[in-house]
N, C-alpha and C positions, 0 to 999 in steps of 0.2 A: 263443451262448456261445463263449467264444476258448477256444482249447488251454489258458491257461494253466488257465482259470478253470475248465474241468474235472478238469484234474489236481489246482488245490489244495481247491475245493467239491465237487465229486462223488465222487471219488475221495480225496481227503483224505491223498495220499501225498507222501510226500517222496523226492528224489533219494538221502538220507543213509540213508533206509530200506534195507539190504541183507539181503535175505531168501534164503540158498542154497538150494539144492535140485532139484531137475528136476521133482517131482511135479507144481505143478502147473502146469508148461509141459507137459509130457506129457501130462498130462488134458485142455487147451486144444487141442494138436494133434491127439489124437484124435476129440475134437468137428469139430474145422475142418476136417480131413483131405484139406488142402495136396498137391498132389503135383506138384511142378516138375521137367522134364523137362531143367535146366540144370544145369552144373556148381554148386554149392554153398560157395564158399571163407571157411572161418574162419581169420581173422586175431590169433593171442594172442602176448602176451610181455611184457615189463614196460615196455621203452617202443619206441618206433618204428611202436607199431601202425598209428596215425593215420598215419605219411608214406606204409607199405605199400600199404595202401587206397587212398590219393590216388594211389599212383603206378600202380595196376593201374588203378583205375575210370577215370583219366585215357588211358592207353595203349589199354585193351580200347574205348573211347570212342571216340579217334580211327580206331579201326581199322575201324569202321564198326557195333560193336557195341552192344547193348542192355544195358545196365548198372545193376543194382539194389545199392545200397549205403548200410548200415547201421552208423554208427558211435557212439563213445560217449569224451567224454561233446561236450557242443556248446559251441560260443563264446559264441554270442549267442542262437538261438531256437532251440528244438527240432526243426522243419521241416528244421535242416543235418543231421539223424541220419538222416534218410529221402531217398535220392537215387535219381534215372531219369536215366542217366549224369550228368550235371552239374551237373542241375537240381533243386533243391530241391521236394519233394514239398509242394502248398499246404494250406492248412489247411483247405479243407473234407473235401479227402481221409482227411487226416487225421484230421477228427474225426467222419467219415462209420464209420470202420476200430473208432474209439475206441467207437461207440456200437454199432456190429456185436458187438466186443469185450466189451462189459457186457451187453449180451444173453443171449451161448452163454456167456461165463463167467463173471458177477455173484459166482459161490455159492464160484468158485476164489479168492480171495484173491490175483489177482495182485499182485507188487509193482511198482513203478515203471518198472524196467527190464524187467522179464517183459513188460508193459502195449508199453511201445515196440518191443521186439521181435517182440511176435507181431504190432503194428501192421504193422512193416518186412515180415513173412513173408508177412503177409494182401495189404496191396499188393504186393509182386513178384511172389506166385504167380498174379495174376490181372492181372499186366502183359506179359507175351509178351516175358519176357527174356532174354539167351544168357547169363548168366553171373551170380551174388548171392554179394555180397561182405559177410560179414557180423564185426564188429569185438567182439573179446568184451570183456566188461565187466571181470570180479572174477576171477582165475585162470585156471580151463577146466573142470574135470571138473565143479562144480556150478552152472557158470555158464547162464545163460538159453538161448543161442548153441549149447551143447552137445545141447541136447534136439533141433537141428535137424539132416536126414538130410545129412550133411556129406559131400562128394565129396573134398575136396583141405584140409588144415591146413598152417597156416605160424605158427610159432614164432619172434618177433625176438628175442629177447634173453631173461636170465631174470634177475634181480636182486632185489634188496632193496626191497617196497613191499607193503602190506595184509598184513603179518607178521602181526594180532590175527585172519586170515581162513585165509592160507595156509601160516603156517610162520615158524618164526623162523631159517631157513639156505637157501640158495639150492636145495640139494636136496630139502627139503620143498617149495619153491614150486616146482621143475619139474615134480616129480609130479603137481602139480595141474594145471602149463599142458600137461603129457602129457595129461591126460584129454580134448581134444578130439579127439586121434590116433584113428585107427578101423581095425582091423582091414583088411589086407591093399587101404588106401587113402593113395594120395600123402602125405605129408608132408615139409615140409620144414624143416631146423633152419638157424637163420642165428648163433646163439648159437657163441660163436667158444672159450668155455672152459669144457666139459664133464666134469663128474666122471665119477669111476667110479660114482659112485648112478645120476647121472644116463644113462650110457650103459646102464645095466642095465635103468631104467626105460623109456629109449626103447625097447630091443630086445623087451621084455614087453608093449609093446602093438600088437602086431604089423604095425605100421605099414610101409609101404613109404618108408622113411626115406631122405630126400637131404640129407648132414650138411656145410655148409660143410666147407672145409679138406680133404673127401672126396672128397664127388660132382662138389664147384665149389668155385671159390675168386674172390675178390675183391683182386688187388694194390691196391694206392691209393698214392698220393703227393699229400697234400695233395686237391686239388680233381680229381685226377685219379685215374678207377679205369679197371683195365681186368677186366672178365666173362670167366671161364674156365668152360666146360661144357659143354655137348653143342656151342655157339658160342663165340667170340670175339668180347667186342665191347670198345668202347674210348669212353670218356665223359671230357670234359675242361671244366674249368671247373660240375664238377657239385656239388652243393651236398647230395645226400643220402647219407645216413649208409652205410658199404661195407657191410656187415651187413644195411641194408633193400637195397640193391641188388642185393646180392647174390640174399636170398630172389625179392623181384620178379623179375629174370630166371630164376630155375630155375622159378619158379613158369611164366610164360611159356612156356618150354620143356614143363614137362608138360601145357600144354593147348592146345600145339599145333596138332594136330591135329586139336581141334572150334575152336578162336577160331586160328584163324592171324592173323598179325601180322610185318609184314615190321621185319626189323632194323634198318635206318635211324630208323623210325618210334620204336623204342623207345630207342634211343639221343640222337632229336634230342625223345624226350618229356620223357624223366629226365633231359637237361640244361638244359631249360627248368622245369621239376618247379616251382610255386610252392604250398606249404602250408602253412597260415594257422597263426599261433600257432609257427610253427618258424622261429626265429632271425631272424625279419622287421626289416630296416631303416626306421625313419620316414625318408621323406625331409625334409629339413630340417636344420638346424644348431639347437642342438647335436645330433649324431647318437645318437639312440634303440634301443634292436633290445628287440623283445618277444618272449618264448618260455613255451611253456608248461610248461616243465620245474618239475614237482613232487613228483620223489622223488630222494633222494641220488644216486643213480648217472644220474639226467640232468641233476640240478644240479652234480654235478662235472663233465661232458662241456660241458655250457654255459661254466662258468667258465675252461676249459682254450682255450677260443675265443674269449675274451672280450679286442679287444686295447687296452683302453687302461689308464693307471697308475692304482692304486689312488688316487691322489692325486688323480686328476681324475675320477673316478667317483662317480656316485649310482645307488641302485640303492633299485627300491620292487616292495615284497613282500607277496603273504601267502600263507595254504597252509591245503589243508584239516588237520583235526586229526588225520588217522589215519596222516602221515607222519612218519615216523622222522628226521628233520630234526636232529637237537641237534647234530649234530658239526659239518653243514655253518650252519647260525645261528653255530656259534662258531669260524668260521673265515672269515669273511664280511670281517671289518677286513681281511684281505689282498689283499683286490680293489677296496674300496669306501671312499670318506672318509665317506659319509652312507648310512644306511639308512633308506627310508622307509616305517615298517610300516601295513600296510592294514589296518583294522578294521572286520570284516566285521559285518553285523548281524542275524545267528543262529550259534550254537552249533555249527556244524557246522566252525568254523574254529578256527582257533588264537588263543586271546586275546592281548590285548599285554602280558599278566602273565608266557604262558609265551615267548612272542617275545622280551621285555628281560630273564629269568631266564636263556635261552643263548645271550644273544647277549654279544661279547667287552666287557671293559669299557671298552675305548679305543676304541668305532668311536660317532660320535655317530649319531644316530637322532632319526628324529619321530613321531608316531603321528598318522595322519589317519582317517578315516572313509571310508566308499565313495564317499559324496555328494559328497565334498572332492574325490577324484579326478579332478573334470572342470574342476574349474578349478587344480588343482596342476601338472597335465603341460603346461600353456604356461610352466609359470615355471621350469623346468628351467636350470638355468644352466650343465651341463657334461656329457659323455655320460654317459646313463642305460639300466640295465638293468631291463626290467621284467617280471618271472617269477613262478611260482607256480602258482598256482590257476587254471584256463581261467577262471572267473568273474572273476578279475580282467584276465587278460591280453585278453581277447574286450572287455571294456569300455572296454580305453584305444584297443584296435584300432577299437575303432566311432566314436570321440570323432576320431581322425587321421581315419578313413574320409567322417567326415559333413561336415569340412571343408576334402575331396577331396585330403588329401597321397597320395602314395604310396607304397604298403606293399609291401618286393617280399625274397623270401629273399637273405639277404647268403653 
């Protein structure tokens, strides 16, 4: 049986299934009773998770270390969620873990994402590794991620996204992505505009708190930043976000001391940094870039980057349903002459009833199918943007990949 065909026949779950709670990940790790003797880092915040991740597991990697990392969600198969530094975990592993999994805890009701994480916890704990890098899913405090004995948190950003789960103002959602913070254990904030809720709520969880613009700071000028912290470093022609770079070297810096990592290495990592689904250029004419920004505050970050006229722009989209989308759908004709909406085929997406209801009335549009998209992206006739949904961005990346263009971060 393939991974898929157990998670959608045996298990009968769906990814759209979001079930909060710790109880029965905590009842799971009781049974299991996991006990790794490495550093533990959870990675939350609204968006930049995924470069974070890539940019530690890739550094701690070369530095000659053993690297277990656990992300969410995947491009293309599930096996990219579960990594041994670089390499993707195969699937008999995986469904060796899964059927471990339904043994000790059939009677638990895990959901989807519980299921993949305590997969990821069961593999690293019994891989001999210096360091697990784990990516939280849905907030913090009731996320899967959080039931796990966490050594070191890193908080990228905090904004506007799964408002029906954690809040409908930016200090409800930080409360939430506070609750991986752990009592009198590293933490570090990369989030660069902190309320007063929000500085109340940090200080209440008694985290050993290293807050941008505090402990460290990030200058930047365009493609160049320079690390201010316990070091100095200087990155030029870098491509990730000052915010992730920032948290990555502090993060660096406090674990020193067990993963040492000389300074050159992190410097000449993070400017080479390539991760998938982040602002990636097809090579080719007409020039393409795909991203996987799909909540307001990283589709305007996308868009403000984005450098060609509205006029010679196409741009094909879709998005799952539980993002707050309307403003940006109705601000879209300022960038783009055509939008091409993708129409996904289940329910868990945005139909193209509420897609053309906000989108502006002068921007013309087409609405294609999934199936369509593999023969639509050779007919492209002027630079296209192509963002949304990893499901779709991971799709058109596999279509360029399988007939061998080159995909590299612009």
């Amino acid at each position: 049986m393939t991974i898929d065909q157990w998670l959608s026949h045996v298990l009968k779950l769906q990814e759209s299934g979001i079930k909060p709670g710790l109880e029965r990940m905590n009842a799971y790790l009781d049974r299991y009773q996991g006990s790794p003797s490495c550093p533990v880092i959870a990675v939350g915040g609204t968006n930049g998770k995924g470069s974070c991740v890539e940019a530690l597991v890739s550094i701690y990697s070369k530095a000659g270390f053993r690297v277990g990392s656990f992300i969410s969600p995947h491009l293309l198969k599930v096996n990219e969620r579960f990594r041994i530094n670089t390499e993707c975990v195969d699937d008999d592993l995986i469904l060796e873990h899964f059927e471990r999994i339904n043994a000790l805890g059939r009677d638990l009701g895990l959901s989807y994402f519980e299921l993949l994480c305590v997969t990821a916890w069961q593999i690293f704990c019994e891989a001999s590794l210096d360091v697990m890098i784990f990516e939280v899913g849905l907030g913090g405090r009731l996320d899967a991620v959080n039931a796990l004995p966490l050594s070191h948190s890193i908080i990228t950003s905090i904004d506007l996204d799964h408002q029906e789960y954690l809040g409908n103002d930016r200090d409800s959602i930080a409360i939430e992505k506070f609750g991986i913070l752990r009592e009198n254990k590293a933490a570090v904030i990369a989030e660069t505009d902190l309320t007063d809720c929000m500085i109340k709520a940090l200080d209440q969880t008694g985290a050993m708190k290293y807050v941008i613009n505090q402990s460290f700071k990030v200058v930047s000028n365009q493609k160049s930043h320079q690390y201010l912290g316990d070091t100095a470093l200087s990155f030029t022609q870098c491509t990730i976000h000052p915010q992730v770079l920032g948290a990555v070297c502090k993060t660096l810096e406090l674990t020193q001391s067990l993963l040492p990592v000389p300074n050159d290495l992190i410097q000449k990592t993070l400017c080479e940094l390539q991760v998938p689904g982040r602002f990636e250029r097809v090579q080719g004419e007409p020039p393409m870039i795909i991203d996987v920004a799909h909540n307001e505050a990283a589709i305007k970050n996308l868009l403000k980057q984005w450098p060609y006229p509205s006029s010679n722009t196409t741009m094909m989209v879709a998005f799952k349903k539980n993002k707050t989308i309307k403003e940006v759908l109705s601000n879209l004709n300022q960038y783009a002459q055509k939008i091409i909406f993708v129409e996904m085929d289940d329910n868990a997406f945005v139909s193209k009833q509420v897609f053309i209801a906000n989108l502006a009335s002068c921007v013309h549009y087409e609405v294609i199918s999934f199936d369509e998209v593999k023969e639509r992206v050779w007919t492209m006739a002027q630079p296209t943007l192509v963002f949304g949904c990893f499901k779709l961005v991971g799709h058109v990346r596999s279509l360029f990949k399988e007939r061998g263009h080159v995909i590299k971060c612009s």
